[in-house]
C-alpha positions as CSV (number, residue, x, y, z in Angstrom):
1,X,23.9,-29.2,-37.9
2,X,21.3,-30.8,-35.3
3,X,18.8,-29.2,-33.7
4,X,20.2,-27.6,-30.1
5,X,18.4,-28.0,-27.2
6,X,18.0,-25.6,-24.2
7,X,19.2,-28.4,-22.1
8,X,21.9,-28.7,-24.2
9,X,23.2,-25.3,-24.3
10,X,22.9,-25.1,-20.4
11,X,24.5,-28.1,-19.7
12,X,27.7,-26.3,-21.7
13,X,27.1,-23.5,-19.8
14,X,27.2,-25.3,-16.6
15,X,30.9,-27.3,-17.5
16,X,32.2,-23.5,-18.5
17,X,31.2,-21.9,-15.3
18,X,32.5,-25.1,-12.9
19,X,35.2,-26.6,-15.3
20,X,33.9,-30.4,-14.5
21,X,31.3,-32.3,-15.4
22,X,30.7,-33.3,-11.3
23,X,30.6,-29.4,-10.9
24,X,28.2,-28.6,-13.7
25,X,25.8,-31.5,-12.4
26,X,25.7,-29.9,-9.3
27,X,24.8,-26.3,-10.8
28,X,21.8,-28.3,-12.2
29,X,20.9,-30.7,-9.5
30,X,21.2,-33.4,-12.6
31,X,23.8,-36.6,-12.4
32,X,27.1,-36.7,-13.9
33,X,26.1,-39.1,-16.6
34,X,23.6,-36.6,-18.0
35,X,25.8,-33.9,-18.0
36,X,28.2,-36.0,-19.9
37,X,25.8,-37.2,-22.1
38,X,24.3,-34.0,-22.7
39,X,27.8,-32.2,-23.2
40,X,28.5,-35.0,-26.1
41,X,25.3,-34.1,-27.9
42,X,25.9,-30.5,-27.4
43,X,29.6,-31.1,-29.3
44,X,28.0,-33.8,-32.0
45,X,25.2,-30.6,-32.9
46,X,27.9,-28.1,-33.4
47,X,30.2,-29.9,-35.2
48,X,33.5,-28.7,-33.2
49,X,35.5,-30.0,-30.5
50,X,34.8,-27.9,-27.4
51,X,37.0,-29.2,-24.9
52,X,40.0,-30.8,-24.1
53,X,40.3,-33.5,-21.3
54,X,43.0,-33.0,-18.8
55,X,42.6,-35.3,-15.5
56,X,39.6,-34.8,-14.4
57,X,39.0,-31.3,-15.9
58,X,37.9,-30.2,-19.0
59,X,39.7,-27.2,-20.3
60,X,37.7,-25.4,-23.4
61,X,39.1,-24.9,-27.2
62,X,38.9,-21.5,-28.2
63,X,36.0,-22.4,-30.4
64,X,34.0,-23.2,-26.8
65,X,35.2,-19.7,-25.7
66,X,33.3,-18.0,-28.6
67,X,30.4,-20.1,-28.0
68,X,30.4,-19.3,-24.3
69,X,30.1,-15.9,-25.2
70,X,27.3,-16.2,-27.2
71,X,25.7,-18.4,-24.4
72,X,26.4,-15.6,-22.0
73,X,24.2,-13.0,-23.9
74,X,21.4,-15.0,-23.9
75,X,21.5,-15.8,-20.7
76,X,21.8,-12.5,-19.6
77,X,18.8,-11.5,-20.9
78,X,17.2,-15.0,-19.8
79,X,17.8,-13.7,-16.2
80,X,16.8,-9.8,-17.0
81,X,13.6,-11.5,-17.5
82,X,13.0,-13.6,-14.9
83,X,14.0,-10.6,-12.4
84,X,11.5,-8.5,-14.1
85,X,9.4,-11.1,-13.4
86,X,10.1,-11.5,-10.5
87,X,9.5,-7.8,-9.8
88,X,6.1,-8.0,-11.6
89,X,4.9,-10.7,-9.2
90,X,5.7,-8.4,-6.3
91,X,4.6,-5.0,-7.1
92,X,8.3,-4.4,-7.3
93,X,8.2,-3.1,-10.9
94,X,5.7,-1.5,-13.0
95,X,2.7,1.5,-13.5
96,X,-0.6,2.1,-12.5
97,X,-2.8,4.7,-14.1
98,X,-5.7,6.2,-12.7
99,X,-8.3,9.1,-13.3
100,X,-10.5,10.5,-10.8
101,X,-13.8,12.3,-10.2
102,X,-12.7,16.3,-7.8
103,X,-14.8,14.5,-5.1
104,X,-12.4,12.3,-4.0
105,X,-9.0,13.4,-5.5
106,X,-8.0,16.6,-3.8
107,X,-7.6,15.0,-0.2
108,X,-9.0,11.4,-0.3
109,X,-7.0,9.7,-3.3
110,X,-3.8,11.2,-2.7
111,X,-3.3,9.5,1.2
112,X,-4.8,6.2,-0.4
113,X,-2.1,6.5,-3.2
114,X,0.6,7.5,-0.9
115,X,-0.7,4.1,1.4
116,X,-0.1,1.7,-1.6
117,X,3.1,3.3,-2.6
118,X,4.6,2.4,0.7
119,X,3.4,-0.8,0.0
120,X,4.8,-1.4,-3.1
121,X,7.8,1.4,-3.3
122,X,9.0,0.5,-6.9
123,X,5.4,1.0,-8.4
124,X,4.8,4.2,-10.2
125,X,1.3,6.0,-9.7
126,X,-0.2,8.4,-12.2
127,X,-3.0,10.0,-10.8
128,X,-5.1,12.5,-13.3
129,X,-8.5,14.6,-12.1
130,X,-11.4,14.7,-14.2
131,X,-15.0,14.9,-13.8
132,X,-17.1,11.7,-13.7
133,X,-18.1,11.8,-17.0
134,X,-14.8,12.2,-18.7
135,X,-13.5,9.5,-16.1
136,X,-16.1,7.4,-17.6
137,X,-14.4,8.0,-21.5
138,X,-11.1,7.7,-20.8
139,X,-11.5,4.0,-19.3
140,X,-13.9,3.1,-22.3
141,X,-10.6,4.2,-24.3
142,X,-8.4,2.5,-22.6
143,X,-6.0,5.8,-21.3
144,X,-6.0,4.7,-17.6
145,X,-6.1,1.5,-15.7
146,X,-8.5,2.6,-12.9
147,X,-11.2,5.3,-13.0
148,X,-13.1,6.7,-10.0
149,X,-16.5,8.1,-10.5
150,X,-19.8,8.8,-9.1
151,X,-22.2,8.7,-12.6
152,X,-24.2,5.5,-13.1
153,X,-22.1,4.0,-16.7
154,X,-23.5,1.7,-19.1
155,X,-21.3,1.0,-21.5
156,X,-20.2,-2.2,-22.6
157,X,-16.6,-1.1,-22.9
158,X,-16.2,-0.1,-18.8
159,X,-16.8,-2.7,-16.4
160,X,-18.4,-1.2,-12.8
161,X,-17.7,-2.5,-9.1
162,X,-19.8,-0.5,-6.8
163,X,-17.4,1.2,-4.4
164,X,-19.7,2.9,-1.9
165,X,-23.0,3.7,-0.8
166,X,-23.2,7.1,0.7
167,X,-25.8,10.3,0.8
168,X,-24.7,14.1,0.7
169,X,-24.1,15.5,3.7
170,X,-25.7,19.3,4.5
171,X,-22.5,22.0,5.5
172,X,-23.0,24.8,7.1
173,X,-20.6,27.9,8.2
174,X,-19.3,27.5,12.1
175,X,-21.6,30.5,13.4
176,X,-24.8,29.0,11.6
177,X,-27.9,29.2,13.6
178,X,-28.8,25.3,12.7
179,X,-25.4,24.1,14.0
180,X,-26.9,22.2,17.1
181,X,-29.5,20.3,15.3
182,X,-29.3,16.7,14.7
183,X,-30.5,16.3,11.2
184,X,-31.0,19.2,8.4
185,X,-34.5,18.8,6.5
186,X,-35.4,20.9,3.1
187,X,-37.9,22.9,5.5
188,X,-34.4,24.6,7.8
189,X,-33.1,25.8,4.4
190,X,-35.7,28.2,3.5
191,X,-34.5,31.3,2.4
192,X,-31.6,30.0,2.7
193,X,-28.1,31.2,0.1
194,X,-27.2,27.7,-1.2
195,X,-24.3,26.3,-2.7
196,X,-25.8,24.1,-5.7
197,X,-23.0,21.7,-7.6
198,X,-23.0,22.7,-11.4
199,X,-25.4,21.5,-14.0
200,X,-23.6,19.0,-15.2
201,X,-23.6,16.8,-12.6
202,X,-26.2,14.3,-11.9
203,X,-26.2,15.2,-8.5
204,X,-27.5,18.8,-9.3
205,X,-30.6,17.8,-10.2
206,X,-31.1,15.5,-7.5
207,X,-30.7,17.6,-4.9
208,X,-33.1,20.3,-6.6
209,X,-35.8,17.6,-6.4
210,X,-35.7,17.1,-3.0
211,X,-36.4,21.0,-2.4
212,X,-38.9,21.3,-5.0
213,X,-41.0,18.6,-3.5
214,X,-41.1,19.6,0.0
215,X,-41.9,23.2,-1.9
216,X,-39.0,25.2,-0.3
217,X,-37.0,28.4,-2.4
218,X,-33.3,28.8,-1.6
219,X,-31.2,31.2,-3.0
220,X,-29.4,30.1,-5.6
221,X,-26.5,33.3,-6.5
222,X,-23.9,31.1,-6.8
223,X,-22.8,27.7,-8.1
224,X,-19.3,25.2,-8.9
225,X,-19.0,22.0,-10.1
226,X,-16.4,21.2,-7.5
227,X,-17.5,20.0,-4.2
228,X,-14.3,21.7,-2.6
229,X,-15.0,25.2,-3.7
230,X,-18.8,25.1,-2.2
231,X,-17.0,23.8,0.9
232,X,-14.7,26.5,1.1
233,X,-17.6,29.0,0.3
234,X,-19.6,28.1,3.1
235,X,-16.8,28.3,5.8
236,X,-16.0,31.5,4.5
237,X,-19.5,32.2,5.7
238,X,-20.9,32.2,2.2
239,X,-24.4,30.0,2.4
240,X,-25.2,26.7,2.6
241,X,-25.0,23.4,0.3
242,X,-25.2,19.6,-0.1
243,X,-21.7,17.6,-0.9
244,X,-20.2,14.2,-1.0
245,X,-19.1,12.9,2.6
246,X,-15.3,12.5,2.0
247,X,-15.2,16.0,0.8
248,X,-17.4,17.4,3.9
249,X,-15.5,14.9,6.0
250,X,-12.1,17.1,5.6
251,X,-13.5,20.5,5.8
252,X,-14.8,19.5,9.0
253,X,-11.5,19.2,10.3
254,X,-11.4,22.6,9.7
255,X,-14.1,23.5,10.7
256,X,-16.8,23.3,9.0
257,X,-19.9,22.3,10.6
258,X,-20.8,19.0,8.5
259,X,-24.8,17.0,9.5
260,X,-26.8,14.6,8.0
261,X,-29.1,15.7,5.9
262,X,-33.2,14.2,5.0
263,X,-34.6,12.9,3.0
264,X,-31.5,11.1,1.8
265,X,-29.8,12.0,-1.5
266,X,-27.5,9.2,-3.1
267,X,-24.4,9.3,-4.0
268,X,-22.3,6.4,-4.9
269,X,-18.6,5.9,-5.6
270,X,-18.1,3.7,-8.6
271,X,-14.0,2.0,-9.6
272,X,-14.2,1.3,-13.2
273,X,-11.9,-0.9,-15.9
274,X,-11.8,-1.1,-19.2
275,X,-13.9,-4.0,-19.8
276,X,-11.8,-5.2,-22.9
277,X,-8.7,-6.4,-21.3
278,X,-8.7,-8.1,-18.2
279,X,-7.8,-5.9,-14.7
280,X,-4.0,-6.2,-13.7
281,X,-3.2,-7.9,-9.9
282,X,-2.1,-4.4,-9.5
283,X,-5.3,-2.6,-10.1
284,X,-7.0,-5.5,-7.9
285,X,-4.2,-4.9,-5.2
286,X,-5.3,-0.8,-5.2
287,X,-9.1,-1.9,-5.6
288,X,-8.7,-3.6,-1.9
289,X,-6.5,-0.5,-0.7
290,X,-8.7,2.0,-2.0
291,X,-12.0,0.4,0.0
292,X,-9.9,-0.7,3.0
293,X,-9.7,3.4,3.4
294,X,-12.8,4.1,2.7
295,X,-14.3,1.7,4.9
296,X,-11.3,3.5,7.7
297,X,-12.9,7.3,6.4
298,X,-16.3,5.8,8.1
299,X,-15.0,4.6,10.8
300,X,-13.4,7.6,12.2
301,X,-16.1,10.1,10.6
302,X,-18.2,9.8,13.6
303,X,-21.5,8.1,12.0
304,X,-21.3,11.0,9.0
305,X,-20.1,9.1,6.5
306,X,-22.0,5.4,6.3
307,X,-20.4,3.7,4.0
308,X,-22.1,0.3,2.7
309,X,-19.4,-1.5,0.7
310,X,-21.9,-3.9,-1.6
């Protein structure tokens, strides 16, 4: 038997569905000739007589019925395809995985997840909270798509896009004797019961340098590597601490009494991809999302939070 051609086999297809060769060339926006010619290769390949010519239309053996059927199947799936990728092209269809440093995935993440979906409403989000450092391994493994973090990475398997610059911000309770000053220095903290972030964070030890070099002793009883729990803490009426702006930024809506704090301590946000495989339009498409709201958090965050997007 010859060698079919896809041409071939959809040139049948088309005489099947419209019953005339005039029909079938209009299905394929092709002349008549060329479905003629195309149907008479299509019988010479497979060795059978597949149609019988009455008048003007061309009504199939049983042989062409079987083949049709065979045709059908393939097509089928043909079509499956190109819908799913269809639905690929437009966020219709398909998963995004992501991991994320406490900081940002209590309050933050979840309304910038929520804003995508409604974007794209056929796209399902896993969203997994971890600390910076294990967001770090599991995108140098390749377990999520996207990782949020705040811990400088240099590893050759996790590619790094800077998203934000930002310094802690000082909390204090609402009945706090500092709440109408401007800007919180080391020096107003003396003596003070303060809310320190655990000792694995980075950020611990930056923050304990700041004090120990303008030479003030705080009271240091208590400690948690989560930024919301020292938030929570100091409302409660429990001391004092240092966190990241989106998570001071929300207790301040209820109230919490949230001010800038100097010298300025760093603290970036970092979205990071494996660097082995290339980043999905997906993950680019919640990249822009997810700095569109940051860059929104500073705007309505009343000069607290000033985000530099690099």
């Amino acid at each position: 038997m010859a060698r079919l051609s896809f041409r071939q086999v959809e040139a049948f297809r088309a005489v099947m569905i419209a019953g005339t060769t005039t029909g079938a060339a209009d299905i394929l926006y092709v002349s008549q000739p060329a479905i003629s010619r195309l149907l008479a290769d299509f019988e010479e390949s497979v060795g059978v007589s597949l149609f019988e010519r009455h008048k003007k239309r061309l009504v199939p053996t049983p042989e062409a019925m079987i083949l049709f059927e065979e045709v059908e199947k393939s097509f089928v799936g043909i079509e499956k395809l190109s819908r799913t990728a269809e639905e690929l092209r437009h966020f219709h269809r398909g998963t995004l995985r992501i991991v994320c440093m406490p900081a940002l995935a209590q309050d933050f993440m979840p309304k910038v997840v929520h804003q995508f979906m409604q974007k794209y409403p056929g796209i399902q989000v896993t969203l997994q909270v971890r600390s910076s450092q294990q967001v770090a391994d599991w995108i140098a493994t390749q377990h999520f798509d996207i990782g949020i973090s705040a811990i400088k990475v240099s590893d050759p398997a996790i590619e790094v896009e800077t998203l934000a610059d930002s310094e802690l911000l000082c909390i204090l309770p609402p009945d706090h004797r500092l709440v109408d000053k401007a800007v919180i220095v080391p020096e107003d903290l003396e003596g003070e019961m303060f809310v320190s972030l655990g000792t694995e964070q980075s950020v611990r030890y930056k923050v304990d340098e700041v004090f120990e070099r303008a030479g003030v002793k705080r009271q240091l009883m208590f400690d948690t590597q989560v930024s919301h729990v020292a938030c929570a803490f100091v409302l409660d009426g429990g001391g004092v601490s240092l966190v990241d702006p989106a998570t001071a930024i929300n207790y301040a809506q209820r109230g919490l009494v949230v001010k800038p704090f100097a010298p300025a301590v760093p603290f970036d946000f970092a979205v990071i991809f494996p660097a082995t495989r290339s980043k999905s339009r997906m993950a680019t498409a919640f990249t822009t999302e997810l700095r569109k709201q940051l860059a929104l958090l500073a705007d309505q965050s009343d000069g607290l939070f000033r985000y530099r997007n690099r």
